[in-house]
C-alpha positions, -999 to +999 in steps of 0.1 A: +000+000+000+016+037-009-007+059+008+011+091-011+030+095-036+062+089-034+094+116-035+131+099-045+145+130-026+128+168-019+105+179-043+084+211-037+051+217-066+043+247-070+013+254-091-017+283-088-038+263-068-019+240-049+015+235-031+032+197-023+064+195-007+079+165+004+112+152+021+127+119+020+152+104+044+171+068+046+168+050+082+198+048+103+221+018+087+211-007+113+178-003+108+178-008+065+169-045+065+139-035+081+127+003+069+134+010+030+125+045+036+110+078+055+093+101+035+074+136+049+047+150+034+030+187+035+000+188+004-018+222+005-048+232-017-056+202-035-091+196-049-110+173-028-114+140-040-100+110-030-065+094-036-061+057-049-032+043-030-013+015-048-006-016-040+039-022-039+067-040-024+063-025+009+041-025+042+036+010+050+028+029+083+013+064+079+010+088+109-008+120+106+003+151+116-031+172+110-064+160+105-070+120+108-065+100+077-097+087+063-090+056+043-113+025+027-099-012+021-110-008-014-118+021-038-150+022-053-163-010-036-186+003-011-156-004+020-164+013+047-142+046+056-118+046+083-106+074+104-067+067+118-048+091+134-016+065+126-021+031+101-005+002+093-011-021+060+002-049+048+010-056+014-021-061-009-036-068-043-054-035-046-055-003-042-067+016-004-091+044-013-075+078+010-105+106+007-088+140+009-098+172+017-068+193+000-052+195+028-028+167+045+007+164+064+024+136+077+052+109+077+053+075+053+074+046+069+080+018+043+090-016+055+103-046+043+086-083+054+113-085+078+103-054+089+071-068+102+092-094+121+116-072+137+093-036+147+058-055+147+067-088+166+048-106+139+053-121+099+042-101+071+014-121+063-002-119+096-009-081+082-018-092+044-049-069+030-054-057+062-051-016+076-042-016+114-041+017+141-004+014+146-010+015+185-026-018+182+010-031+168+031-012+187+015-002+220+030+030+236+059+032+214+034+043+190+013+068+212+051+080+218+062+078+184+030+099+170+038+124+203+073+129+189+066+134+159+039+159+162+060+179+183+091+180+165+091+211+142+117+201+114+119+171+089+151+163+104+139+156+138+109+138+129+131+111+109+155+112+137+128+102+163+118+074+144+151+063+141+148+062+177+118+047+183+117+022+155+153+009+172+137+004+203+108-017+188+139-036+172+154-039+204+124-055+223+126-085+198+167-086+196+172-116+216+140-136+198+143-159+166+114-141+150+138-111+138+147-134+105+135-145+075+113-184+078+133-192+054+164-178+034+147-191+006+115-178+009+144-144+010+163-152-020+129-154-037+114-122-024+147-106-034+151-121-069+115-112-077+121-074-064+154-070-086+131-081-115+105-062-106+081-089-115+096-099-149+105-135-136+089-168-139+085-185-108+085-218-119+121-210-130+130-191-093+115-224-075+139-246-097+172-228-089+162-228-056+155-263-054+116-262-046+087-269-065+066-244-074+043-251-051+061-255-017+078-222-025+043-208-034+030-225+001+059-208+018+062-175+003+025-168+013+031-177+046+058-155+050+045-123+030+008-129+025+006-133-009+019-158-036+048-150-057+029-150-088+006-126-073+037-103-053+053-104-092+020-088-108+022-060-081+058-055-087+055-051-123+019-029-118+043-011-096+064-004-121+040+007-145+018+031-121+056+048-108+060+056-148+021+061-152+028+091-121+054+112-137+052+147-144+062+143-181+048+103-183+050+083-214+018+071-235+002+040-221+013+018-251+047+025-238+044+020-203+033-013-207+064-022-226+088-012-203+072-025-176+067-059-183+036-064-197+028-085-229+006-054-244-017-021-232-045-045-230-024-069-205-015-035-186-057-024-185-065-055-173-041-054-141-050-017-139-083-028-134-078-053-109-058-033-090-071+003-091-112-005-097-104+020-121-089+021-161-057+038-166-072+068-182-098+069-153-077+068-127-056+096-147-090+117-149-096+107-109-063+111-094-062+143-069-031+138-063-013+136-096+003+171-092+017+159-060+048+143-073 
């Protein structure tokens, strides 16, 4: 789940009706097997409307630093709306609905499986399709963490608290064999998948792993909370929607080939699935498209 778009470093938009700035940060070195990435966000004067989050690699944890986030399981599907004040999702197959009033600041964590392990005390799966209040995961470290962060009055010390914090929800869980991978192979696959961003056959991962394609299907799953077949397709939708979400993007026709797909009907299709929406209603929908 991406509950905002994304920003590879600081990025400030600047248009008549609307302002976006945004700050990315990497986590302290001990904690990058576990946190890919912090990312701030401060969107002003957007239209109303409501974002469509992606599915992608990572479980994310939101925490608002104005108005509650109000967020459905599904967009377009009648799923109820959710008010968090700090959420946690797994990974998915579709897309989390965020309805936006033009107005919305806050920090993006984005964790790895192991991640789960290591800060929640529990396996990615256990947190498959599913949106969480953080506190229910993390207790009073997270009615601290949310405190810090609200507080602090630079980028710089937010992403320095949660370096803090996160650390000390390592910490707890140190000693414990749940800080690792199942199985390095269910690792080697997640990481062979993610360098290929999709464009892999698993049958042909499972064989050079020695597995069949079932047991590492069976184990993957349980690891990560969905099949490998089904993590590739987001991977590679991934792909397509990071490209689909440029300022200058490329046609559709051409998005589909670089990302993988066999054709812009193969790309529609798992646009579809994944959105609600068709590429070039989603485009139309999209509040949040000057954003990044």
């Amino acid at each position: 789940m991406v509950i905002f778009l994304g920003w590879a470093a600081r990025t400030l938009t600047k248009m008549e009706d609307h302002t976006a700035t945004g700050i990315g940060a990497r986590p302290a070195p001990v904690l990058r097997q576990y946190v890919n990435s912090y990312v701030g966000f401060d969107l002003r004067g957007f239209p109303t409307g409501v974002h469509c989050g992606p599915p992608g690699r990572a479980l994310t944890a939101v925490i608002s630093l104005s108005d509650p986030l109000e967020v459905a399981a599904g967009v377009d599907d009648g799923s109820p709306v959710t008010r968090f004040g700090s959420v946690a999702g797994g990974l998915m197959c579709r897309s989390v609905a965020i309805h936006h009033d033009g107005r919305q600041q806050g920090v993006r964590v984005s964790l790895t499986p192991l991640g789960a392990r290591a800060i929640y005390g529990m396996p990615a799966a256990e947190l498959a399709h599913r949106l969480v209040p953080l506190d229910e995961l993390l207790g009073a470290l997270a009615v601290e963490l949310v405190d810090r962060l609200r507080t602090a009055t630079t980028w710089a010390a937010r992403f320095t608290a949660l370096d803090e914090l996160l650390l000390r929800a390592v910490g707890r869980g140190a000693c414990d064999d749940h800080v690792r991978w199942a199985r390095p192979e269910v690792a080697e696959a997640w990481r062979r998948l993610v360098a290929a961003r999709g464009c892999v056959q698993v049958g042909a991962v499972a064989a050079e792993l020695g597995w069949s394609r079932r047991y590492l299907t069976e184990r993957f799953r349980g690891e990560v909370g969905l099949s490998p077949k089904t993590f590739a397709r987001v991977l590679r939708f991934e792909h397509a929607h990071e490209l689909a979400a440029a300022q200058d993007p490329l046609p559709w026709g051409d998005v589909a080939t670089v990302s993988g797909y066999a054709d812009q009907a193969h790309l529609v299709r798992d646009w579809r699935e994944f959105t609600g929406r068709s590429p070039t209603a989603w485009r139309r929908s999209e509040v949040l498209l000057g954003a990044g």
